[in-house]
Every structure is written in structure tokens, then in C-alpha cells.
C-alpha positions, 0 to 999 in steps of 0.5 A: 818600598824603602830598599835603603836610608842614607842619613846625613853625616850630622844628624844626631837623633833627638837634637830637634826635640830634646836637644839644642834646636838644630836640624842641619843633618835632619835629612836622609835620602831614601832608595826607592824598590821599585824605582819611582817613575818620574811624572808631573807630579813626582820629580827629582829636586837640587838641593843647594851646596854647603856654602850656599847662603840666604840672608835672614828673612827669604821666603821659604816653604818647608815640607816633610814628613814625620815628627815635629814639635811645635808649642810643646805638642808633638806631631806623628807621623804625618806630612807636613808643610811649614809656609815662613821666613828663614831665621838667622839659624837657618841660612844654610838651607 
């Protein structure tokens, strides 16, 4: 199960939906009880510093899981996968 979630300092509940589109703090690490083992397919990722840049355009995959909103519908609780290209809001990821 989840022993523990630390969220991202920026993260304001509700921006994503209801708010001004931004999702920089929507991230959240999660600790694991039993710890995980790693294998072929579950493995730890790096995740880029907070000067790191992508122009406009990089190819990009986005994955999680939980609520997303999209055309007005409100998708729940479920993993999801976003193929695209980043916009000019997204070059920190």
C-alpha cells in the first residue's frame, strides 16, 4: 500500500480543472509499504532539474493516473496516456 505522499510545493488542488490550466506542481511522490522490487518492468525514472528546458514542439509522452479533463468531460480514476508535442506552457517538463 501507500505508507506516505509528498506533493509538490506548487501544487494547488483544483488549478487543473477549475482554475488557470497550470499543472507545474501536479506531481506527488508516493512511498511504497512493502517497498517495490525492482524488475524489467518497474524501475526507478530521472526526472529533469528545474532549469531544464524543451523548446516548443519535443516529442513527448505523458502518463499518469487519476482525474483529467478533457473537451469538458471529466475522466476518473484511471491510468491514462497522452502521445503529443510539448506547448509553449509546457517547456519545464
Amino acid at each position: 500500500g501507500v505508507a506516505s505522499v509528498i506533493r509538490h510545493p506548487a501544487y494547488r488542488e483544483g488549478d487543473a480543472i477549475e482554475g488557470d490550466g497550470d499543472i507545474a506542481g501536479d506531481l506527488a511522490l508516493a512511498r511504497l509499504d512493502p517497498p517495490v522490487t525492482p524488475t524489467r518492468l518497474v524501475r526507478p525514472i530521472c526526472l529533469p532539474g528545474p532549469t531544464v528546458r524543451f523548446p516548443p514542439g519535443t516529442n513527448c509522452t505523458v502518463t499518469g493516473w487519476g482525474d483529467i479533463r478533457t473537451a469538458g468531460q471529466c475522466h476518473q480514476g484511471h491510468a491514462w496516456e497522452y502521445p503529443g508535442r510539448l506547448g509553449t506552457g509546457w517547456g519545464h517538463l
